[in-house]
C-alpha positions as CSV (number, residue, x, y, z in Angstrom):
1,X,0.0,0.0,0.0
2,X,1.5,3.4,-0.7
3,X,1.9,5.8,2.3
4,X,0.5,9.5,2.1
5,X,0.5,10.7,-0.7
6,X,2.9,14.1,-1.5
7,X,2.6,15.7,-4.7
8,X,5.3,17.6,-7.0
9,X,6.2,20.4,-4.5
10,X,6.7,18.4,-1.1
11,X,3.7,19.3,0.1
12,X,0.9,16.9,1.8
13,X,-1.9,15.6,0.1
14,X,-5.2,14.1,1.6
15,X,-4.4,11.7,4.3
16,X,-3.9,7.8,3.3
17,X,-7.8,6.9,2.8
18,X,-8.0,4.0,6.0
19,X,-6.0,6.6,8.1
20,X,-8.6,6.3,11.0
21,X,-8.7,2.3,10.7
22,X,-5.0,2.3,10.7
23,X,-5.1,4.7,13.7
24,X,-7.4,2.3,15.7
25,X,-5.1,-0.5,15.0
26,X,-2.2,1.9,16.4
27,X,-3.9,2.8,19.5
28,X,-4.4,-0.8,20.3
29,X,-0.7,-1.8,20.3
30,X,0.1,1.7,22.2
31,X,-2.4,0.8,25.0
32,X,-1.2,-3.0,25.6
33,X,2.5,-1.4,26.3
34,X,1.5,1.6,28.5
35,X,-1.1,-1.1,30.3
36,X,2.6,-2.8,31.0
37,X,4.1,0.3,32.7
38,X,1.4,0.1,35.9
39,X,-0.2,-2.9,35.6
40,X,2.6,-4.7,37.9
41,X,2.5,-2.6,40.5
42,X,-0.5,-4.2,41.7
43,X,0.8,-7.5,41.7
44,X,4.3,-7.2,44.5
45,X,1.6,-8.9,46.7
46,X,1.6,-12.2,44.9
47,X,5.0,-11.8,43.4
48,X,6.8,-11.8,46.3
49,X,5.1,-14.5,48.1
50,X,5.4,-17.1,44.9
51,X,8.5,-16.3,43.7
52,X,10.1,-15.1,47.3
53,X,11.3,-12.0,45.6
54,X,13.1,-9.2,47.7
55,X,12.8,-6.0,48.0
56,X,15.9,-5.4,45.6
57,X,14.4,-8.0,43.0
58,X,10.7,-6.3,42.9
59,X,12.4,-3.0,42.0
60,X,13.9,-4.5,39.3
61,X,10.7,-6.0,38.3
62,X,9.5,-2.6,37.8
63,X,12.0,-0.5,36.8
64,X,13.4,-2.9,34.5
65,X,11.0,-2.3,31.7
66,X,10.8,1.5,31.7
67,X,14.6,1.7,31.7
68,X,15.1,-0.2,28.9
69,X,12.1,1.5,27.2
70,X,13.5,4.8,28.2
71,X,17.1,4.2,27.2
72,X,16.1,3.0,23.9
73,X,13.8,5.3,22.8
74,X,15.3,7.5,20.7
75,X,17.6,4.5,18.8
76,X,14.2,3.2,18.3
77,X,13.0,6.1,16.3
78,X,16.5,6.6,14.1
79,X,16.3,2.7,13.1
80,X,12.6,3.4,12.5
81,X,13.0,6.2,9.9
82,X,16.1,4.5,7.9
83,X,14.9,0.7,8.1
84,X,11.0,1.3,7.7
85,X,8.1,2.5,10.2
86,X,6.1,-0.4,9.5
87,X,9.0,-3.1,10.0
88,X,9.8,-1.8,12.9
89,X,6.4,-1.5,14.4
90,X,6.0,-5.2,14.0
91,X,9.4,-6.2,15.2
92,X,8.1,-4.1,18.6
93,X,5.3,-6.3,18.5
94,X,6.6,-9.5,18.2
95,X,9.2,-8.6,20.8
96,X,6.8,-7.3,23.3
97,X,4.6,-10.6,22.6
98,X,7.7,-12.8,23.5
99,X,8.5,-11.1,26.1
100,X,5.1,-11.3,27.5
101,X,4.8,-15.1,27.4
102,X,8.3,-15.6,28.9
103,X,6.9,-13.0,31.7
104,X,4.0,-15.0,32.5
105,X,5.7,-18.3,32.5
106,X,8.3,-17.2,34.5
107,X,9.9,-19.3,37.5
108,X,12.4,-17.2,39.3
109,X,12.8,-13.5,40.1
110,X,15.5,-13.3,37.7
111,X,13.4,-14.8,34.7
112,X,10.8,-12.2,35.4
113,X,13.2,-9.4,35.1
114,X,15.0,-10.7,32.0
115,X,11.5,-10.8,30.3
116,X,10.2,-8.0,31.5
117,X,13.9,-6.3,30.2
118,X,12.9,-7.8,26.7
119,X,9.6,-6.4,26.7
120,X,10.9,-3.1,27.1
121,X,12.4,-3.4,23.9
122,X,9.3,-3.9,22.3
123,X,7.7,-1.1,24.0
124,X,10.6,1.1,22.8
125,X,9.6,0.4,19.4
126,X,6.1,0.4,19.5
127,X,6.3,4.0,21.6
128,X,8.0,5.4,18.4
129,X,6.8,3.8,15.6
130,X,3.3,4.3,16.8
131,X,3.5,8.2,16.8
132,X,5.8,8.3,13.9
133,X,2.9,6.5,11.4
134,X,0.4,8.6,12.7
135,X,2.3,11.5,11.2
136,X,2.9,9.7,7.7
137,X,-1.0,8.9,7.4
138,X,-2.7,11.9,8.3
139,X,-2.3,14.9,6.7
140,X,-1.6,18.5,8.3
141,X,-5.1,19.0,8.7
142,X,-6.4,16.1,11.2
143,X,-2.9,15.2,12.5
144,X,-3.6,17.3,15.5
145,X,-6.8,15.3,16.2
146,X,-5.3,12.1,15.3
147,X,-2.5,13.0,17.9
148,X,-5.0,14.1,20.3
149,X,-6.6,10.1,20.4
150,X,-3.0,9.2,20.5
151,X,-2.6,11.4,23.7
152,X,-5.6,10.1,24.7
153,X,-4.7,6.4,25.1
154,X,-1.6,7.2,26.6
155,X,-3.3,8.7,29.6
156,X,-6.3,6.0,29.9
157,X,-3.4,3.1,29.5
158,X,-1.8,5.0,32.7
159,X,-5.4,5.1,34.6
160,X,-6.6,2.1,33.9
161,X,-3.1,-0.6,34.4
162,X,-3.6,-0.8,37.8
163,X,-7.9,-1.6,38.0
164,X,-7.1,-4.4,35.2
165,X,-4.3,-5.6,36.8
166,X,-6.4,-6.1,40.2
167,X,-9.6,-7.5,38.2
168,X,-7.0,-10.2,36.6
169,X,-5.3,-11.7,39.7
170,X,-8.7,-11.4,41.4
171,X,-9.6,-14.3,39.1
172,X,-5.9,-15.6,37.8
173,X,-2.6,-16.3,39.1
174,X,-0.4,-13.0,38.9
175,X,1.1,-14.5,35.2
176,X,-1.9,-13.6,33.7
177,X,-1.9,-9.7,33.3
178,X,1.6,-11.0,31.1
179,X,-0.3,-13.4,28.9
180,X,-3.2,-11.3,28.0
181,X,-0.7,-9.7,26.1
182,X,-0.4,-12.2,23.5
183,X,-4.0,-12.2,21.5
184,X,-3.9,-8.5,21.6
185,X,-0.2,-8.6,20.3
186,X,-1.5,-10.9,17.7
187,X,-4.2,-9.5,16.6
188,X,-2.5,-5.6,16.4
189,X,0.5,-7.4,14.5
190,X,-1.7,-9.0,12.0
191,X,-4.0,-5.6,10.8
192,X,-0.5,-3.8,11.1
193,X,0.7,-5.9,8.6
194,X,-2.4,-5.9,6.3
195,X,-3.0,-2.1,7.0
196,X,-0.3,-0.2,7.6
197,X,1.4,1.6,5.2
198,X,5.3,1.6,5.1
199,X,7.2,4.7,5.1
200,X,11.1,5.3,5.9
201,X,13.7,8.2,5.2
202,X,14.2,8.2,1.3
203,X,17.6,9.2,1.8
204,X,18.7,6.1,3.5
205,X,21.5,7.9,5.7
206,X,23.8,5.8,7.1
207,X,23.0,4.3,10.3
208,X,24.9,6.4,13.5
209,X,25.9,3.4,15.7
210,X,28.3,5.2,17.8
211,X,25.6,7.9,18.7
212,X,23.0,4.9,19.5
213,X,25.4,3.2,21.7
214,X,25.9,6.9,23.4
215,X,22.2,7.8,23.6
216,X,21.4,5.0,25.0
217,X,23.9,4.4,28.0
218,X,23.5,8.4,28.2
219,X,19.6,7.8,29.0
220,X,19.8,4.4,30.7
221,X,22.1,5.8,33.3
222,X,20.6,9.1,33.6
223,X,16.3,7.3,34.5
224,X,18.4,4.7,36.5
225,X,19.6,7.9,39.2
226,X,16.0,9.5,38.7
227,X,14.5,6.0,39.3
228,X,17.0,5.2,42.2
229,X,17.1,8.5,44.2
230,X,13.7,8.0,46.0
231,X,15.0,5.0,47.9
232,X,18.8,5.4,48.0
233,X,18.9,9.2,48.6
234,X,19.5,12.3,46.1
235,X,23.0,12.7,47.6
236,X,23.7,8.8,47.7
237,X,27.0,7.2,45.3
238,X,24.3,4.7,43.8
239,X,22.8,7.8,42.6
240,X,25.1,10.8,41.5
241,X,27.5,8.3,40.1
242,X,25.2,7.3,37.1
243,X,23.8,10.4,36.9
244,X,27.5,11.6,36.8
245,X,28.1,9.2,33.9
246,X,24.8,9.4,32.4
247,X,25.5,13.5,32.2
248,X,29.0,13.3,30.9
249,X,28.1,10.4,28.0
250,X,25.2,12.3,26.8
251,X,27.4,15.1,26.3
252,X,29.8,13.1,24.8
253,X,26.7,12.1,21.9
254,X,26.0,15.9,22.0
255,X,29.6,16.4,20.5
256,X,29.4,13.5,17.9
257,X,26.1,14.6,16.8
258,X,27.5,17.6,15.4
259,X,30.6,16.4,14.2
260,X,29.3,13.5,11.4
261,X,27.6,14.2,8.2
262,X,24.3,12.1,8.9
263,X,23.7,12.3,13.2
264,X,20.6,10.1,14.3
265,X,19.8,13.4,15.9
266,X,20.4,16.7,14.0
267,X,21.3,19.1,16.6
268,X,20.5,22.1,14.5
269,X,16.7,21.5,15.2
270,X,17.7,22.8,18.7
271,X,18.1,26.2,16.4
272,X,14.4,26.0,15.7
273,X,12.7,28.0,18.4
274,X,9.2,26.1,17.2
275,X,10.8,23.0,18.2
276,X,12.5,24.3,21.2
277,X,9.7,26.1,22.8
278,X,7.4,22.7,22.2
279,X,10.3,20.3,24.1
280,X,10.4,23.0,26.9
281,X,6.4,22.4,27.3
282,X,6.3,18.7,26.6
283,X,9.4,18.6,29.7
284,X,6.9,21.0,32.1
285,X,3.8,19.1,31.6
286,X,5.3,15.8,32.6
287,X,7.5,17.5,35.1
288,X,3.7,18.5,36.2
289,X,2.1,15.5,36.2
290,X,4.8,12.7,37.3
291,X,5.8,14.8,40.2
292,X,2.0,15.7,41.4
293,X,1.2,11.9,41.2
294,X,3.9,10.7,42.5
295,X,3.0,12.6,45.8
296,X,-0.9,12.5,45.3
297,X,-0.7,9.0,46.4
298,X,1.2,9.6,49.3
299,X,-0.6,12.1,50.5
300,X,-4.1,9.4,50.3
301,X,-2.0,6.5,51.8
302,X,0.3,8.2,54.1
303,X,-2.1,11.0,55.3
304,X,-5.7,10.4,54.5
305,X,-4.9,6.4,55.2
306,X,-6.6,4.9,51.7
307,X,-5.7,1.6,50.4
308,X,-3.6,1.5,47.5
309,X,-6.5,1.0,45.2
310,X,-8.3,3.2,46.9
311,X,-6.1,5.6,46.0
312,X,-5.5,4.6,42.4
313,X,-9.5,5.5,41.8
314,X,-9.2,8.7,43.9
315,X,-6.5,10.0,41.4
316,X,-8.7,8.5,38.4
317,X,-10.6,11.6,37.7
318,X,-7.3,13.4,36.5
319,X,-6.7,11.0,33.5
320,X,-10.5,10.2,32.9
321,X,-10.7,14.1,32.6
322,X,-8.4,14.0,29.6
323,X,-9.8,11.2,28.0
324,X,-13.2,12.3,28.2
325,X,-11.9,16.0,26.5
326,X,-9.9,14.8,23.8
327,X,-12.5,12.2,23.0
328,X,-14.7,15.3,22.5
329,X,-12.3,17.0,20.8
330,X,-11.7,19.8,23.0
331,X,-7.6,19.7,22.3
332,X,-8.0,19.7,18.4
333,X,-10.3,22.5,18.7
334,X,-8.6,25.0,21.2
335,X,-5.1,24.3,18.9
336,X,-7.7,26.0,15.9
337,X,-9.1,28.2,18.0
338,X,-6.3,29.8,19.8
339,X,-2.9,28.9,18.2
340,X,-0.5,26.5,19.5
341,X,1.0,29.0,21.6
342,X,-2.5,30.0,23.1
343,X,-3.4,26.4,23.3
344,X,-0.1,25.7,25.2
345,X,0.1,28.5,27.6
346,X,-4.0,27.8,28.3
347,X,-3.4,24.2,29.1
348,X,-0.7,25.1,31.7
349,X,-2.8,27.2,33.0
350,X,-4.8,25.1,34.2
351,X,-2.4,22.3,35.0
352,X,-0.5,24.7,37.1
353,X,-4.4,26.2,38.8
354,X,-4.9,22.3,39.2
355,X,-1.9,21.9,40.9
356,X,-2.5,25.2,43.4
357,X,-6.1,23.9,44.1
358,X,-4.8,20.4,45.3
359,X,-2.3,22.4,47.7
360,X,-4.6,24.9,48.9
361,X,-8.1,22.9,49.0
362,X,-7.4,19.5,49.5
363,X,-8.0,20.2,53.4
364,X,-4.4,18.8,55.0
365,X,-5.0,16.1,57.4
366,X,-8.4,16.3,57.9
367,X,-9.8,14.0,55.0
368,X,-11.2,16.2,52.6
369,X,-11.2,14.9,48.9
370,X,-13.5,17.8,46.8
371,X,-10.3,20.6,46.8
372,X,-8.7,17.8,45.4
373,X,-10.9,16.3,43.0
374,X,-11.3,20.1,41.6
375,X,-7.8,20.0,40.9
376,X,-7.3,16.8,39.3
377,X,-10.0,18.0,36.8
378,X,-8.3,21.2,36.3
379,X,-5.2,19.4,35.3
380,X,-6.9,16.8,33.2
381,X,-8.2,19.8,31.2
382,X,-4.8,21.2,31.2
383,X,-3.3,18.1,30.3
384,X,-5.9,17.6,27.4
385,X,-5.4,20.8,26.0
386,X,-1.6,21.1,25.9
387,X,-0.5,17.9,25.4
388,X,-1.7,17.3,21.8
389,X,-0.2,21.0,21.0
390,X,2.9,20.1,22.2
391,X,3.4,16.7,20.2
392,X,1.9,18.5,17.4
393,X,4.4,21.1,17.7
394,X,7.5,18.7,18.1
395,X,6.8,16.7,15.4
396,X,5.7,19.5,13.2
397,X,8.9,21.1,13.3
398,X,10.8,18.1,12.5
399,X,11.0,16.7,9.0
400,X,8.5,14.5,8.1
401,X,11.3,11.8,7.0
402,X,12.6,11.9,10.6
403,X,9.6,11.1,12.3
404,X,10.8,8.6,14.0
405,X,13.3,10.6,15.8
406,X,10.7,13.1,16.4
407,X,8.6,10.3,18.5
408,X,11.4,9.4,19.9
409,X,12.3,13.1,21.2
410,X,8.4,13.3,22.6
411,X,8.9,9.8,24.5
412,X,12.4,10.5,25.8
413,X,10.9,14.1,26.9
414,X,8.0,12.6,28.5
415,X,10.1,9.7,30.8
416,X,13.0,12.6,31.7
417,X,10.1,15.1,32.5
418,X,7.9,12.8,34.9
419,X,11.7,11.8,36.7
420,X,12.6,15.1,37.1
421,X,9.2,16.0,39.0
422,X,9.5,12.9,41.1
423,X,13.2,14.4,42.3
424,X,12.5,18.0,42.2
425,X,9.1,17.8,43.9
426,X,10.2,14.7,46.1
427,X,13.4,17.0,47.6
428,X,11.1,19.9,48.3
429,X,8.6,18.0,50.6
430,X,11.7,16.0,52.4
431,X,13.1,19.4,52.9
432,X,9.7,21.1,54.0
433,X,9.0,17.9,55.9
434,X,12.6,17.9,57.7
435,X,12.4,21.7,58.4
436,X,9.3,21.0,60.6
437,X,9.8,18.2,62.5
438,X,13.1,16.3,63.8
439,X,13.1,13.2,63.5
440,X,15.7,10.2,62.8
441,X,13.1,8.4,60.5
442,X,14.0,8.1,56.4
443,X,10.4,8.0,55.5
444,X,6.8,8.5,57.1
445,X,6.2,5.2,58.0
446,X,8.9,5.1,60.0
447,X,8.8,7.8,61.2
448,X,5.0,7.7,62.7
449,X,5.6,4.4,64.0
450,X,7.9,5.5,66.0
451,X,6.2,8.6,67.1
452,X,5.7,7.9,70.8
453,X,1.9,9.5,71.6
454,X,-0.8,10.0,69.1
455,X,-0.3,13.9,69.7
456,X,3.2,13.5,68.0
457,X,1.8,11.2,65.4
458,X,-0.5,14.2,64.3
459,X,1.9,16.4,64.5
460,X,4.1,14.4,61.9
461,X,1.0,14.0,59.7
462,X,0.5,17.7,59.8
463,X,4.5,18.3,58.9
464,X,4.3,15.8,56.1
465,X,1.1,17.5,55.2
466,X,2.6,21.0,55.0
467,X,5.3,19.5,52.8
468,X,3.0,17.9,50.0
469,X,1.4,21.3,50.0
470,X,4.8,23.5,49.4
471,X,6.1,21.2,47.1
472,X,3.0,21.1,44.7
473,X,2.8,25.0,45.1
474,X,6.4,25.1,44.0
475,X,5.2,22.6,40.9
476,X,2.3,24.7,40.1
477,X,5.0,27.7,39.5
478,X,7.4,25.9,37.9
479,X,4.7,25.1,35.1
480,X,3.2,27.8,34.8
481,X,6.4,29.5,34.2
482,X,7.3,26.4,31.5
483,X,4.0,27.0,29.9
484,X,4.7,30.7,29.2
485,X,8.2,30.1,28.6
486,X,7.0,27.3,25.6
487,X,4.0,29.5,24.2
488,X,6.6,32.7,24.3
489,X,9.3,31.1,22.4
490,X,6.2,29.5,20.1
491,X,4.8,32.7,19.1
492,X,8.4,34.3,18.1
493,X,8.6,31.2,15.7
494,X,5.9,31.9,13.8
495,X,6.3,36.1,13.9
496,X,9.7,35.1,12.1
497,X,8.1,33.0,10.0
498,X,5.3,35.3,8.8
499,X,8.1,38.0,8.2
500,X,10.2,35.4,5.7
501,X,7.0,34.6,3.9
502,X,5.7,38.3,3.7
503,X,8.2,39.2,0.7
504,X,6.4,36.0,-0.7
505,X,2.9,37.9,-0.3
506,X,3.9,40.7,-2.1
507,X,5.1,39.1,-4.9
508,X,1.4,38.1,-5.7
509,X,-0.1,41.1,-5.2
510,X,-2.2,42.5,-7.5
511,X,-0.5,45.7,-9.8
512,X,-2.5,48.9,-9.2
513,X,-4.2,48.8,-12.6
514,X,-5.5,44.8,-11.5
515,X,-2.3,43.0,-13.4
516,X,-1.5,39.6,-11.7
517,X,1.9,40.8,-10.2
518,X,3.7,37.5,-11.2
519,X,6.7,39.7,-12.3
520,X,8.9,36.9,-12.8
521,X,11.9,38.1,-14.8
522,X,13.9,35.5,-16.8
523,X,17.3,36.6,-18.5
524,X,19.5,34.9,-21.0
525,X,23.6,36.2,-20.4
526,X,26.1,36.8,-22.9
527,X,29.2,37.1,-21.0
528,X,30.7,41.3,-20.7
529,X,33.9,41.7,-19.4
530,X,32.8,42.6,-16.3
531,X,31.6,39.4,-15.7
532,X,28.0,39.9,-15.5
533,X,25.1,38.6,-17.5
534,X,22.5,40.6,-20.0
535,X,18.8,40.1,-20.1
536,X,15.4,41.0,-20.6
537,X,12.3,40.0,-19.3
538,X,8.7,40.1,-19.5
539,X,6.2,40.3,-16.0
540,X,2.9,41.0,-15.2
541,X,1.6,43.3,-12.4
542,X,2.6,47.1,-13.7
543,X,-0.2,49.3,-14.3
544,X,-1.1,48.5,-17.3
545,X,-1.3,44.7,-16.4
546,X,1.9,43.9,-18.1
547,X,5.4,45.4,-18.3
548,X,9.1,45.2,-19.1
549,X,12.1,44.7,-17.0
550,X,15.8,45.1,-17.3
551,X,18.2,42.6,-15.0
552,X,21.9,42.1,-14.6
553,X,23.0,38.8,-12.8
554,X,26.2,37.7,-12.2
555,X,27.4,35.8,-15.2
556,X,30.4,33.9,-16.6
557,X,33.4,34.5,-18.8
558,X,32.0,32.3,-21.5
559,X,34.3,29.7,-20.5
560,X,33.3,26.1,-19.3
């Protein structure tokens, strides 16, 4: 099947004509691997009892498919564009599949985390591949709806891992939420295959090992210290050594990016402030809502005393919000309405507002939910708003051949984003929490067991409640600033734009006396001593509707 279709000038033509089937098929695959990212969580319970997994090998359980994910995301998206979308999006599958069945068949700790290290490779693919198609099929008109459903599933995949995963091993044993995997695998791999067109880089560049092998020990080490500095400590050696190496490597693919003729990332898009002002809002809005989640839940298990699925419904309302919005359409329609840069800085509006409500309103220590609930609308509306605009924007201002890498950018942005609001966010309420009460304790739970009189115990509540309330007041700012910053830098773009494409404008206007104003000029040069070229030349547009024109041009000496 031939992929969208692009006329004689570059530019896009209609969409592929079963773009929205193809779509569906895509949203399928993306769900079953963002399922994958929460549904284990759920299931330490079980795991640790049947396989008599530690603490140590849970944490790998988990962490051991988003860091491979993570670290591979942006190789994923270069082999993508030069080897073919398509190919690559069914590798992922097949991969993630495999892995899935060796998951749920699993004996040991170790097999488990080998598996679930394997379907993280999958997931790498299938994260870029799936956003990369979506951009080959749809044309410049629906794209930002079609991205919109694609933001869409991401955030009900997120919601909804950890209420599967407890309906599964309420009626399985814990290997099931793995092998459920495997029809839905199947059946996504066989429409891809019928349906989806391939598309790759014409060019074919040739393929930028070294940087892979950089980028991807640059990444992996970097999410390993975000991953790892909740439980060892910020200013622990298991953590600032990767990041350490993780910072220095990924400088070290900075500087061999712009040193080879065909990098697997052109750092010259960093010269684009379209581009730029869409990665600093795609950073703030996970920054947002990683770091508010991560200490939502706290604050409904640690100081309102839910369960943890209690607390996973509580903090449903936030990602049913968005999916309910872009369903509707409400994120294809404010990017029309007001811009990109007005949709942008709007949504973090309201993310940031959602994030003041929850620290003002959500009542402390004293159980009350509603402040809160307002707020996890508000950021679900933010969320729905600027989220689409921003992956719009990214992948808009990268060439269409290198969408890959552009899917690759929005997935890296989106895992370094959420870590950095888990550390940033995490460090202001350990400080806040520290500053008000002493005590020897690492954590809360520590800490209020051994609080010696139920007076102290509310007192550390309070502290801990105090903390969770500066930090997301600290979060909300730090948005809203990265929302203005995005939509600033945003709006620039296109002012320079509009002024290179004014002289353009002109050109076509019409000539006072209603001539065309073509005024093309075309000259034939018989070389002058001076070195300079003769013509004439006919154009439309003077007063009378046509006229004359005289040009010089710099010419040769007649020589070859």
């Amino acid at each position: 099947m031939a992929a969208m279709a692009v006329d004689s000038g570059g530019r896009e033509a209609q969409g592929h004509p079963r773009r929205w089937l193809i779509l569906g098929v895509i949203l399928v695959a993306q769900l079953t691997v963002l399922l994958d990212n929460t549904v284990l969580n759920v299931a330490i319970p079980s795991l640790t009892r049947e396989l008599d997994a530690s603490s140590s090998d849970i944490q790998w359980m988990i962490n051991a498919y988003s860091l491979v994910q993570s670290g591979l995301l942006l190789t994923a998206g270069s082999a993508a564009d030069r080897y073919g979308r398509k190919k690559l999006l069914a590798a992922g599958l097949v991969l993630f599949g495999i892995g899935s069945l060796a998951a749920g068949l699993a004996q040991s700790s170790g097999q488990l985390i080998a598996a679930r290290a394997g379907m993280g490779v999958g997931g790498a693919l299938l994260m870029t591949t799936t956003l990369a198609v979506v951009v080959q099929v749809f044309d410049k008109d629906e794209r930002v709806k079609a991205i919109a459903l694609w933001s869409t599933v991401n955030s009900l995949g997120f919601a909804s891992g950890p209420l599967i995963g407890g309906i599964m091993l309420d009626h399985f044993w814990w290997g099931a939420i793995f092998l459920i995997n495997i029809p839905v695998a199947l059946v996504a791999l066989v429409a891809v295959v019928r349906m989806v067109p391939e598309s790759k880089d014409p060019r074919g560049d040739r393929p930028d090992l070294v940087g892979a092998v950089l980028s991807t020990i640059g990444m992996t080490a970097v999410v390993y210290a975000i991953i790892s500095g909740p439980d060892h400590g910020w200013t622990s050696g298991q953590v600032l050594v990767p990041a350490a190496v993780g910072v220095l490597v990924l400088g070290l693919f900075v500087l061999w990016e712009l040193r080879i003729p065909h990098p697997m990332l052109d750092m010259h898009f960093f010269r684009d402030r379209r581009f730029v002002g869409a990665v600093a809002g795609a950073v703030f809005v996970a920054f947002g809502m990683g770091g508010s989640l991560y200490l939502l839940t706290q604050h409904l298990q640690f100081v309102l005393g839910y369960g943890p699925l209690e607390a996973g419904v509580r903090t449903a309302p936030l990602a049913l919000t968005v999916v309910v919005l872009n369903l509707a359409g409400l994120g294809a329609r404010m990017v029309v309405k007001l811009g990109t840069p007005g949709a942008i800085a709007t949504g973090m509006s309201l993310l940031s507002g959602g994030l003041a409500a929850i620290a003002l309103l959500s009542g402390g220590t004293d159980g009350t939910y509603g402040g809160m609930f307002l707020g996890l609308v508000m950021m679900g509306a933010g969320i729905a708003v600027a989220a689409p605009a921003m992956a719009n924007a990214i992948m808009s201002a990268i060439p269409q051949e290198k969408a890959g890498v552009g899917a690759g950018i929005n997935g890296t942005l989106a895992e370094f984003g959420t870590g950095l609001g888990v550390a940033v966010l995490g460090a202001v309420l350990s400080s806040r929490f520290f500053a008000l009460v002493a005590v020897s304790a690492a954590s809360l739970p520590a800490a209020l067991a051994a609080a010696g009189s139920q007076a102290e115990r509310e007192r550390i509540a309070d502290a801990f409640a105090s903390g969770l309330a500066t930090s997301q007041l600290v979060g909300a700012a730090w948005v809203l600033f990265g929302g203005l910053l995005a939509a600033a830098l945003l709006r620039r773009a296109e002012r320079a734009d509009s002024l290179v494409s004014a002289p353009a404008a002109t050109d076509a206007s019409p000539g006072p006396a209603g001539g065309t104003g073509t005024g093309r000029t075309t000259s034939t040069g018989t070389a002058t001593p001076a070195g300079t070229s003769t013509g004439t030349g006919t154009g439309t547009g003077a007063p009378a509707g046509t006229g004359t024109g005289v040009g010089t041009a710099p010419g040769t000496d007649g020589r070859t």
